[in-house]
N, C-alpha and C positions, 0 to 999 in steps of 0.2 A: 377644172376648166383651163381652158389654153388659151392667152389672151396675149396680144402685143400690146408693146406700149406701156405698159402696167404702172400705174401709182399705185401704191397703197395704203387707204385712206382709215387710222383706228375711229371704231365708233364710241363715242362718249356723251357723256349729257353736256361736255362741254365744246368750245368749238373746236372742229375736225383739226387733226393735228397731219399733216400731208407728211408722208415718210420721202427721206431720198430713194432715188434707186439701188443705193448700196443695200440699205436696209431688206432689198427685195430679197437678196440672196439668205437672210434668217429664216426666211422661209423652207422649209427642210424639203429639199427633191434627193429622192434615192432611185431615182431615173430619170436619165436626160437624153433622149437619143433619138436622131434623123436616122433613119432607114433611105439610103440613097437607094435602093434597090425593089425599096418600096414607095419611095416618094414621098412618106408621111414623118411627121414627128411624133416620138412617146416622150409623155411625161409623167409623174406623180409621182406619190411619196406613200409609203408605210410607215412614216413617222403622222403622228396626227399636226394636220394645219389647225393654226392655233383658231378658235371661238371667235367670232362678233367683230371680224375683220373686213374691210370694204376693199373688194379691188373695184379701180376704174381705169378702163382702154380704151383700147382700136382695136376691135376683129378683123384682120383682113377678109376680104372675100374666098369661101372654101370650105369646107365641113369639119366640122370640130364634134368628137363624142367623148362623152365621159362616162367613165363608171362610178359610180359613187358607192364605196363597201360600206361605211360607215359613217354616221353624224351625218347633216345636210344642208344645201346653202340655200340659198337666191340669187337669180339673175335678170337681167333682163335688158331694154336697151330705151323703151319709153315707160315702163313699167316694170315690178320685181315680182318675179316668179320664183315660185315655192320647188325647188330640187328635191326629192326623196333619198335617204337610203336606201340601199337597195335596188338602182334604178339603174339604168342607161338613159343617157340622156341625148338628145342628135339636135344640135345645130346648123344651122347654111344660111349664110351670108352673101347675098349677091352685091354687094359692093361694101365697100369700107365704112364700119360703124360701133357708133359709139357703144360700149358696153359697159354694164356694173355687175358683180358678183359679190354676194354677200356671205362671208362662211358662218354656218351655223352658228347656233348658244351650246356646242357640245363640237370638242374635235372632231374634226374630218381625215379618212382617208378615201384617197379618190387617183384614178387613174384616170388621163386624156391620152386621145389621139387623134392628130386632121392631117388633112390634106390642103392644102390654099390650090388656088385659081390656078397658079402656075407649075403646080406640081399635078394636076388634075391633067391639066391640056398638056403635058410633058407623056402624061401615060394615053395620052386620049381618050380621057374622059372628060374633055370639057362641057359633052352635051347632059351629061350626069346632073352636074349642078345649076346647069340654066333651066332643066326640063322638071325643076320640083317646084319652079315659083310659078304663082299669075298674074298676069297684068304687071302691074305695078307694085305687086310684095317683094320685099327687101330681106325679111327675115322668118325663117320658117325653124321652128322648134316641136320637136316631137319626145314621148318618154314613153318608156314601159320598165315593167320590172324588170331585172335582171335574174335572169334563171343560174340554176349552181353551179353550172359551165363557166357561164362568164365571168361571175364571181370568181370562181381558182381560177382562171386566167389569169386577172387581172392580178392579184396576188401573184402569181408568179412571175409574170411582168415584175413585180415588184423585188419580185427577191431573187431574182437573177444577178449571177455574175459579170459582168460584162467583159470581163478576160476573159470567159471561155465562151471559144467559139461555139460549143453547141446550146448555152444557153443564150446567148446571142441569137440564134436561131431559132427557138423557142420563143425567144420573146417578140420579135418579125410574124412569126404566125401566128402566137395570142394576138398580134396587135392588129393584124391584115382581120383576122375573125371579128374580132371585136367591129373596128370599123365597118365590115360588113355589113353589122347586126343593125348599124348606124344607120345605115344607107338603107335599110331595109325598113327601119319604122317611119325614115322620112318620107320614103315614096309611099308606104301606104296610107298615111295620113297629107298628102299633097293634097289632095279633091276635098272638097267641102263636106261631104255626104259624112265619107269616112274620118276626116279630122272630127265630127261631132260625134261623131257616136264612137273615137276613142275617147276623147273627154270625158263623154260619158262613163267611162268603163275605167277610166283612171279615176275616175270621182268617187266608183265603188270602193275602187283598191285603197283610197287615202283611207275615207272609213276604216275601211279591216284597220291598216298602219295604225289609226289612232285608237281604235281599241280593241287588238288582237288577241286577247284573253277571254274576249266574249264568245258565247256558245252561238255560232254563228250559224242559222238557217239559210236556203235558197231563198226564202222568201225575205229574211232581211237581203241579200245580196242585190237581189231583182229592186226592189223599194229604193235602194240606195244608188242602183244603174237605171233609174226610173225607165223600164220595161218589166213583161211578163217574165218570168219564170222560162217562158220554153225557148222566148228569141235571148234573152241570158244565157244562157245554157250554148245554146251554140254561135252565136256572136263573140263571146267567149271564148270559146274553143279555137275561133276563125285566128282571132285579135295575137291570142296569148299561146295557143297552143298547149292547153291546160285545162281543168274544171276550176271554175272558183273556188271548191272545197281543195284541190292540189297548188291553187294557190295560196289559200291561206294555212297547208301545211310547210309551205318555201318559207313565207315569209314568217311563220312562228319558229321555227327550226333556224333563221339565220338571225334572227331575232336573239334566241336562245346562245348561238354561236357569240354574237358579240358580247352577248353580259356574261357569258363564261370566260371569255379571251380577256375581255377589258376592262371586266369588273372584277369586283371582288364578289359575285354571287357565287354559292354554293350551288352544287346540280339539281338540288330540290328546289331551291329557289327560283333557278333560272328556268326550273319545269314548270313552275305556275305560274311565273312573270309570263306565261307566253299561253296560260292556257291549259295546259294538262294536269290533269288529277293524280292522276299515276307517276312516277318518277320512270316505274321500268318501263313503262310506254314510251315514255320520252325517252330513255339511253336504247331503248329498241330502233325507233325511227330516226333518232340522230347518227346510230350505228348505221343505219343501212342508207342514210344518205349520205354521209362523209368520210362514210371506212372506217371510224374506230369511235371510240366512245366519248362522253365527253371531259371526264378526267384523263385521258390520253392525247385530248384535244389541249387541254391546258397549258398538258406537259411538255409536249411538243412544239407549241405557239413557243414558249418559255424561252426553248431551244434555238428561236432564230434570233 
């Protein structure tokens, strides 16, 4: 998350202990960087942000999106909302307000990037960010999963050089894509109609998240997005651009990625943490979704 103003508040059973703003800088960023030529700011880190940490701010007014690879936080601004792994997350803030982020009970890696008000109306998009509120709403929040695309992006963002000029350029257009994606789940959940029935459909997806090893039917899926089977099925398709069965092979496969990257699981292991029976099933489908296997995946994570 990208937030000005930032305290950083440890949480404890005892009373809150308020960090300076020096302290803010232990927080580990391995990207920090305004795009004048894009108007926006990147941030985040590939080091994990430390567990059970409180930040509280000022969002300026402007769109703020995050990726979140790994671990998950809470945010919110009169109440705390649950962030996923795995997710994109889009913010907009029509005027100056108060926010809290909370990082997970398990490190986070996460990439941000926004735009504010002035850097919006600089490109001429101011009518962008007025034209996603109503009446009188202040603050609009939208999520979806993050598909494998955004994912390496966002990692590469990450592990970009910033001496060289061509991954400097690389990481400007992970970052313009990304905010795209941003901008794109917040206008289609602007309308009522459609902000419930994504809920609905992110209500499904937490289920899969919480128990992704389970042998999962359409008809649990449907139960879980309280509709039929058939308006699932392509409501679905509309929302995600996916089958719920191809999303819950993303989310078992990056599932499986992370406890091979940042655990100490074995490939057998991390093939039934997630669900499969078969081992070569699983270095089959990991192969063809990531390019190489998952002991090659290890070795090479290793390597940066």
């Amino acid at each position: 998350m990208i937030v000005d103003a930032v305290q950083v508040v440890t949480r404890t059973d005892s009373p809150r202990e308020i960090l300076t703003p020096d302290d803010i800088e232990s927080i580990p960023l391995t990207v920090e960087h305004f795009s004048h030529r894009l108007g926006c700011m990147v941030r985040g880190s590939n080091r994990a942000i430390p567990p059970n940490i409180e930040y509280r701010g000022v969002m300026d007014p402007g769109i703020y999106v995050t990726v979140y690879i790994h671990g998950n936080s809470a945010a919110g601004s009169s109440g705390i909302e649950k962030m996923r792994s795995h997710t994109l997350t889009a913010l907009a803030f029509r005027e100056q307000t108060s926010w809290t982020a909370v990082s997970g009970s398990v490190p986070a890696i996460a990439l941000g990037v926004c735009m504010e008000r002035e850097q919006l109306s600089r490109f001429g998009m101011q009518d962008l960010l007025e034209d996603l509120f109503h009446n009188d709403q202040t603050v609009l929040k939208a999520q979806a999963a993050a598909d494998f695309r955004t994912i390496a992006e966002a990692w590469e963002i990450l592990r970009a050089d910033m001496a060289k000029p061509v991954d400097l350029l690389r990481l400007e257009t992970h970052a313009l894509d990304i905010f795209s994606k941003g901008m794109e789940i917040l206008q289609s959940c602007s309308g009522d109609k459609k902000s419930q029935l994504r809920t609905r459909l992110l209500a499904m997806c937490d289920a899969v998240e919480a128990d992704i090893s389970r042998d999962w039917t359409m008809a649990d899926f449907a139960q879980e997005a309280g509709m039929s089977i058939r308006s699932l099925s392509e409501k679905f398709r509309i929302e995600f651009d996916m089958t719920p069965f191809e999303f819950l092979r993303e989310r078992r496969l990056l599932r499986a990625r992370d406890a091979i990257i940042n655990g100490d699981q074995q490939i057998g292991d991390a093939a039934r943490l997630v669900g499969y029976s078969s081992s070569a099933h699983f270095c089959t489908a990991f192969k063809k979704q990531f390019g190489v296997t998952p002991g090659a995946c290890r070795l090479e994570t290793k390597h940066h």
